[in-house]
N, C-alpha and C positions, 0 to 999 in steps of 0.2 A: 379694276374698279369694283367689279363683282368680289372678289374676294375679301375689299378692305369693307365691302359693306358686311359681307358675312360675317367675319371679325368682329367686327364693332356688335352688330348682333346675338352673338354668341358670348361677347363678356358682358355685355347685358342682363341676358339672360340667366348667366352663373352668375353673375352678382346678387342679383334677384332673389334666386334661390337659396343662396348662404344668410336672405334674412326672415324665413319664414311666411306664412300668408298674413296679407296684409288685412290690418281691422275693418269689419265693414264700418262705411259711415254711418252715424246716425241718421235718419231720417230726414230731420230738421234741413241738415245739411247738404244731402245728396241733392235736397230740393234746391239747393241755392240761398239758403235762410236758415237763423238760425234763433232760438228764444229771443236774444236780446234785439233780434232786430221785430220780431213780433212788438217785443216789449215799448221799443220805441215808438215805433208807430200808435199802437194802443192808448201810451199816455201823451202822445205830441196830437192825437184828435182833440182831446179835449181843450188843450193847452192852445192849440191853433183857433179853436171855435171860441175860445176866452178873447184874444184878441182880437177877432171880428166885433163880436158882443161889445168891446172897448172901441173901438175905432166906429163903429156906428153909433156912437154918443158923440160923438163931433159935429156932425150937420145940427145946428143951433145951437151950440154952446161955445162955438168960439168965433171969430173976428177976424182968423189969420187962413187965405187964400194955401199957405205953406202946408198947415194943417189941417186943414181941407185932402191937400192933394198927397199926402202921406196914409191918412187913414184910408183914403180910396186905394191908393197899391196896397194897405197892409191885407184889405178888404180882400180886393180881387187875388194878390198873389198867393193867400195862405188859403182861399178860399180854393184856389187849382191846386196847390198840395193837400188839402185837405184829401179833393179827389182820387187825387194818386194815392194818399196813404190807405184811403178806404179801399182800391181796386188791388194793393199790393197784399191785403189781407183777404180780400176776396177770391182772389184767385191763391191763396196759399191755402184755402178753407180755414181759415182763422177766423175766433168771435172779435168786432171792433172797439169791442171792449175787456178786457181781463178780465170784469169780473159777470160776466154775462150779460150787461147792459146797463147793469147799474153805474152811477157816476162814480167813478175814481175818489179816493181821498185827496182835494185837492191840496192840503196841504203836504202831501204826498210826492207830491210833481211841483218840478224847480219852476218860480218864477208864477207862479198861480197864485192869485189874488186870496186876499184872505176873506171872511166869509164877513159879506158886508159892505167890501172896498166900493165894487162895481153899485151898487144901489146909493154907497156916497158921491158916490163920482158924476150919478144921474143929475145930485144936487145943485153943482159948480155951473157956473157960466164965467164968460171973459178969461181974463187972466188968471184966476182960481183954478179954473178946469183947465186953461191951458198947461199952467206948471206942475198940478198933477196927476193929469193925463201922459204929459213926459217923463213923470220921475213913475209911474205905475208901466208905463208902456216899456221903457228903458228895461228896471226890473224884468219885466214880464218875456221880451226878449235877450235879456243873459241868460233866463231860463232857460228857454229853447237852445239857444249856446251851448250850455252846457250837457243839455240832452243829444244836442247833435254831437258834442264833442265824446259821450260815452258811444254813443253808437259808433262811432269811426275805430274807436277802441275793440268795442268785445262785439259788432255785428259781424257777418258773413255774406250779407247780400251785395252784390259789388251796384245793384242799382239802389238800394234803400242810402249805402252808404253815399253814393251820389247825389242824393236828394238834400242828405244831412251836410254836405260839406254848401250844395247851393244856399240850405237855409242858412247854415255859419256867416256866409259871405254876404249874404241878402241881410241879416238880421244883426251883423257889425255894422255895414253901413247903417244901415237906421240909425243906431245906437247912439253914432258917432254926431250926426246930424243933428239926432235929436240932444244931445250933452250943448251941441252947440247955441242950438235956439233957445234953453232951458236959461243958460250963461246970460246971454242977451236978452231974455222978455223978465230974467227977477229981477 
């Protein structure tokens, strides 16, 4: 037994050998992270804190119990990732913003309201606000979709990309939910 382990050991090793030293990693990465998963998180603060902002215009502007209790999970769940995304650049010594604190271009970032939307949207009550509160929320979550779907792409953190595949799945269901109530309350 000892023998076949040394064997195996030893073609290892000349294998090794025949391909030179190996590149050090970048930094980014030896850490476990890598720009883009920086980059992710960076612009899915803002993009998360946009959807609290929308989803706390709901208590008095609409009538339906359903949406009531959609904005309260969008509320509290994005509001625990939010957490995480800020303690994931915390602890990497990352700024939690790209560009030192200043706000993002948000038309910059997929699914981010255009400059204005939200101050309309304070106008709505009833069914006004409910249909597009759905059709802005819907949007505003394929954003996030799609920013989760890049990070899974070109990130390196095996927990960032974890986060991204819950938001995918958390933020389909919505989606789907909400196409449905949308259908039935025009």
């Amino acid at each position: 037994m000892r023998r076949i382990l040394f064997a195996l050991v030893a073609a290892v090793l000349l294998a090794a050998c025949g391909r030179g030293a190996a590149a050090p990693l970048p930094a980014d990465q030896a850490l476990g992270f890598n720009d883009a998963d920086v980059r992710f998180l960076q612009d899915m603060l803002p993009h998360h804190q946009q959807a609290i902002d929308m989803a706390e215009l709901v208590d008095g502007r609409t009538r339906r119990p359903e949406l009531v209790k959609l904005a309260a999970r969008i509320t509290t769940s994005q509001g625990g990732e939010i957490r995480s995304m800020q303690a994931f650049l915390t602890r990497w010594n990352r700024p939690v913003t790209a560009d030192g604190g200043m706000r993002p271009d948000q038309s910059q970032v997929s699914g981010m309201l255009a400059e204005g939307q939200l101050e309309w949207l304070q106008t709505l009550k009833d069914t006004r606000f409910d249909l597009a509160f759905l059709t802005m929320m819907r949007t505003h979550h394929g954003g996030a979709v799609e920013m989760a779907a890049a990070e899974l792409r070109s990130g390196s953190s095996a927990e960032v990309k974890a986060l991204a595949r819950q938001m995918i799945l958390a933020q389909q269901t919505e989606i789907r939910q909400m196409q449905r109530w949308q259908d039935a309350w025009a």
